[in-house]
C-alpha positions as CSV (number, residue, x, y, z in Angstrom):
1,X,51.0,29.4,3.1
2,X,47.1,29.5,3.0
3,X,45.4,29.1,0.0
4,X,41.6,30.2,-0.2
5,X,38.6,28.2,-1.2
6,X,35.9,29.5,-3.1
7,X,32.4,28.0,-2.5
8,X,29.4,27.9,-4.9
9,X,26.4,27.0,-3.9
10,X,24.1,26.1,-6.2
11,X,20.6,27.5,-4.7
12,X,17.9,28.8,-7.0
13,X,16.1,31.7,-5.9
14,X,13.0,31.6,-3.8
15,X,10.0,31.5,-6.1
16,X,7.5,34.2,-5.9
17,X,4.2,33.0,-4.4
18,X,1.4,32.9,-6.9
19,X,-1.0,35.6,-7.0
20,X,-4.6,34.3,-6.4
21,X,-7.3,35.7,-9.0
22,X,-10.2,35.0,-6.6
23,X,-10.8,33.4,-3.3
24,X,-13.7,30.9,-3.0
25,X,-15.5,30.8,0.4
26,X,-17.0,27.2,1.8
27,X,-20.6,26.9,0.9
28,X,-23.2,25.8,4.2
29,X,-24.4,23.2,2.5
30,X,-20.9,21.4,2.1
31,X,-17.4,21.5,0.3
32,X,-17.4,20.9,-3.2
33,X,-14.8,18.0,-4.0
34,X,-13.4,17.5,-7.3
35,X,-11.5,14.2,-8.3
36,X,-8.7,14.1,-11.3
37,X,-7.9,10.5,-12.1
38,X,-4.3,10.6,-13.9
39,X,-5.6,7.0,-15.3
40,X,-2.5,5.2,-13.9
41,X,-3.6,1.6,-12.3
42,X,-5.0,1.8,-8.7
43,X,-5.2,5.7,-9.0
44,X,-9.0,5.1,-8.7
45,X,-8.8,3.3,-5.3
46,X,-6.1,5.4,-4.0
47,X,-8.7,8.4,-4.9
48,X,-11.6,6.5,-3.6
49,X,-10.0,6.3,-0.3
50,X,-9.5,9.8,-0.2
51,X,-12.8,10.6,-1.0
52,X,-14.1,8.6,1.9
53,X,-11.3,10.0,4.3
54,X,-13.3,13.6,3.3
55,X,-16.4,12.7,3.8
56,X,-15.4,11.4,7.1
57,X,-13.9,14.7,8.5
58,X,-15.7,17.6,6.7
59,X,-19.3,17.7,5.0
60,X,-19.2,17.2,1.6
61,X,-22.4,18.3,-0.6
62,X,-20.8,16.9,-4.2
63,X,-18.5,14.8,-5.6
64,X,-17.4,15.1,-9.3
65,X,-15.1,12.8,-10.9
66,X,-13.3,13.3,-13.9
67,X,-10.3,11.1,-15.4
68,X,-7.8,12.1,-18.0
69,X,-7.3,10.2,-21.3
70,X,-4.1,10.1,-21.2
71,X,-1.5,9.2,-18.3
72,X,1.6,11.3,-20.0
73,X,-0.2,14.2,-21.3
74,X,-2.1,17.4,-19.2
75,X,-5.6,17.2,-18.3
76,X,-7.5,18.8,-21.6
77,X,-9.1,22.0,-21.1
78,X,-12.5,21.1,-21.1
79,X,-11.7,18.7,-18.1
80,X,-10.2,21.6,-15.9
81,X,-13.0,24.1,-16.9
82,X,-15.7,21.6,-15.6
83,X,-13.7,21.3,-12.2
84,X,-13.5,24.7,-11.9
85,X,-17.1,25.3,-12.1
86,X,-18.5,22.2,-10.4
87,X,-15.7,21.8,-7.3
88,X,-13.9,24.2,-4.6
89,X,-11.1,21.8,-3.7
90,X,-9.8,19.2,-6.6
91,X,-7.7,16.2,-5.4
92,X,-5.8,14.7,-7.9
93,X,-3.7,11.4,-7.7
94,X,-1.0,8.9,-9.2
95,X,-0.8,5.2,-8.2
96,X,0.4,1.6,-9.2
């Protein structure tokens, strides 16, 4: 006698992709960069070496660098406005 098995897998369904408000376009003069420190230990190094590791491969004509108050809780909104208007392309990193 055969018996049947009944499979469930448990896959979520593919997430939409976001829509994008607005498309920024690479200035001559250089990209932009915007640093988010998490303010974890070492996050500031690990970010410094990024920094550098751009600089090295594209032109970069700014560098602004911000770091939250608080390692559990979301970057306020005042923080994310200012890299919004002062960066194209905003790195962000955790380290220990």
């Amino acid at each position: 006698m055969s018996q049947k098995v009944l499979l469930v897998v448990p896959e979520a369904p593919v997430p939409e992709t976001a829509v994008i408000a607005g498309q920024r376009k690479a200035r001559r003069s250089g990209l932009r960069l915007g640093i988010l420190d998490n303010s974890k230990s070492n996050a500031d190094h690990l970010l410094e070496f990024i920094v550098e590791g751009v600089k090295a491969a594209v032109p970069v004509a700014s560098v602004v660098s911000l770091r939250k108050g608080s390692v559990s809780l979301p970057a306020p909104g005042n923080i994310l406005d200012q890299l919004t208007a002062e960066a194209d392309f905003v790195v962000s990193a955790m380290a220990d």
